[in-house]
C-alpha positions in Angstrom: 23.7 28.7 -15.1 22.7 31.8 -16.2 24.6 34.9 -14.8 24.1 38.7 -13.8 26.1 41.2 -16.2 28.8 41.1 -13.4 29.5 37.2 -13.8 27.2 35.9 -10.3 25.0 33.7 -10.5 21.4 34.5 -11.3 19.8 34.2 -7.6 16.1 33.7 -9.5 17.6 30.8 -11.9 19.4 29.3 -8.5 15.6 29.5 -6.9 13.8 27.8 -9.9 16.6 25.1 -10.0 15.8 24.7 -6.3 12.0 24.4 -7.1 12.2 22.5 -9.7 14.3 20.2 -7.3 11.7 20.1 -4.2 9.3 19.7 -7.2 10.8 16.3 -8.3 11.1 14.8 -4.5 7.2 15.2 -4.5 6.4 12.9 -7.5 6.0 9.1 -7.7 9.1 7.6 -8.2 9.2 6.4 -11.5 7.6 9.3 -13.4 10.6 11.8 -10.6 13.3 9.1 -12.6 11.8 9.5 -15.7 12.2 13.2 -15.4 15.1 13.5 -14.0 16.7 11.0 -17.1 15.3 13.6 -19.3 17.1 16.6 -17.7 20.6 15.1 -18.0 22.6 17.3 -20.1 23.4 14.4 -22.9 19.4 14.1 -23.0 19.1 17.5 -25.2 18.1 15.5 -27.8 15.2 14.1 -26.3 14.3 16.7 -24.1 13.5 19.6 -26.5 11.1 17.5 -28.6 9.2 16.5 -25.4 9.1 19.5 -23.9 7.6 20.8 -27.3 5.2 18.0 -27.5 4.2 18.7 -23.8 4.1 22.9 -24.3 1.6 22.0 -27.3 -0.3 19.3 -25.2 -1.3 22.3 -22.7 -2.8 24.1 -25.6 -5.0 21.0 -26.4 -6.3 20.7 -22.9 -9.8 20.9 -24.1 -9.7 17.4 -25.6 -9.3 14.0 -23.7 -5.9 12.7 -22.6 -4.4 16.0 -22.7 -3.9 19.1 -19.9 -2.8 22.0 -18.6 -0.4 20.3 -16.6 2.0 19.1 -19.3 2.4 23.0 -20.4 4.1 23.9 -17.3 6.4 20.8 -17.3 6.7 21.9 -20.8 8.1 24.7 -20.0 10.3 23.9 -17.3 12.2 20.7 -19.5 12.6 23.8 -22.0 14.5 26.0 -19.4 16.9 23.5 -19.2 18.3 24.4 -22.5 17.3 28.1 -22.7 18.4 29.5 -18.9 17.0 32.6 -19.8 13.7 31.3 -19.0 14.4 30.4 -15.6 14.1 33.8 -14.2 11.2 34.6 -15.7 9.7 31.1 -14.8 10.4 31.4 -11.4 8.9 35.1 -11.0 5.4 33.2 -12.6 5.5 30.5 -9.9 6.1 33.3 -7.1 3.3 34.8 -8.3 1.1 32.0 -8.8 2.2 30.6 -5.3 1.1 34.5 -3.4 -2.3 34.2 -6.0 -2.8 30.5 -4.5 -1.8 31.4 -1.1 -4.6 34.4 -1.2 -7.5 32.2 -2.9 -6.6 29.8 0.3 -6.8 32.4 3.0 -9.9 34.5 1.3 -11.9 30.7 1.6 -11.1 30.3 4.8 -12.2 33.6 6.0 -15.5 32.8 4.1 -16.1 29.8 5.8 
């Protein structure tokens, strides 16, 4: 777990952990076990090839088969091994979550 200059935990790290946890609970049950294999600390050596594979799948989301939902999972199977990325992670899905939130509430006004 990553950790503040004064040896706490990292409360945005703990929060994307915590996402990425609720996260899991909401997918079909075998591709949630499946994901949660990968994310086992003695998986490293599965996980970082994947994660690549998926972070460049997202960049081919123009062609068939591939999208722009296997660069966020990407991404989050990376942060597993690079904690510095959590932070930074969670801060995008905040944002994206208050841009969401407002795109929902501006359409309902509309309508």
């Amino acid at each position: 777990m990553p950790s503040h200059p004064n040896g706490t935990p990292n409360p945005l790290a703990q929060a994307w952990d915590a996402r990425i946890a609720r996260l899991l609970e909401l997918l079909p049950r075998r591709v949630g076990d499946a994901i949660a294999w990968l994310r086992a600390p003695s998986r490293r050596w599965v996980r970082i090839p994947a994660a690549l594979l998926l972070i460049l799948g997202g960049f081919l989301a123009v062609l068939p088969v591939f999208g722009l939902w296997m660069l966020p999972l990407g991404l989050a199977l990376l942060s597993e091994d690079l904690p510095g990325m959590k932070p930074s992670l969670e801060r995008a899905a905040r944002w994206l979550e208050d841009k969401w939130h407002r795109a929902v509430a501006w359409w309902r006004r509309r309508g």
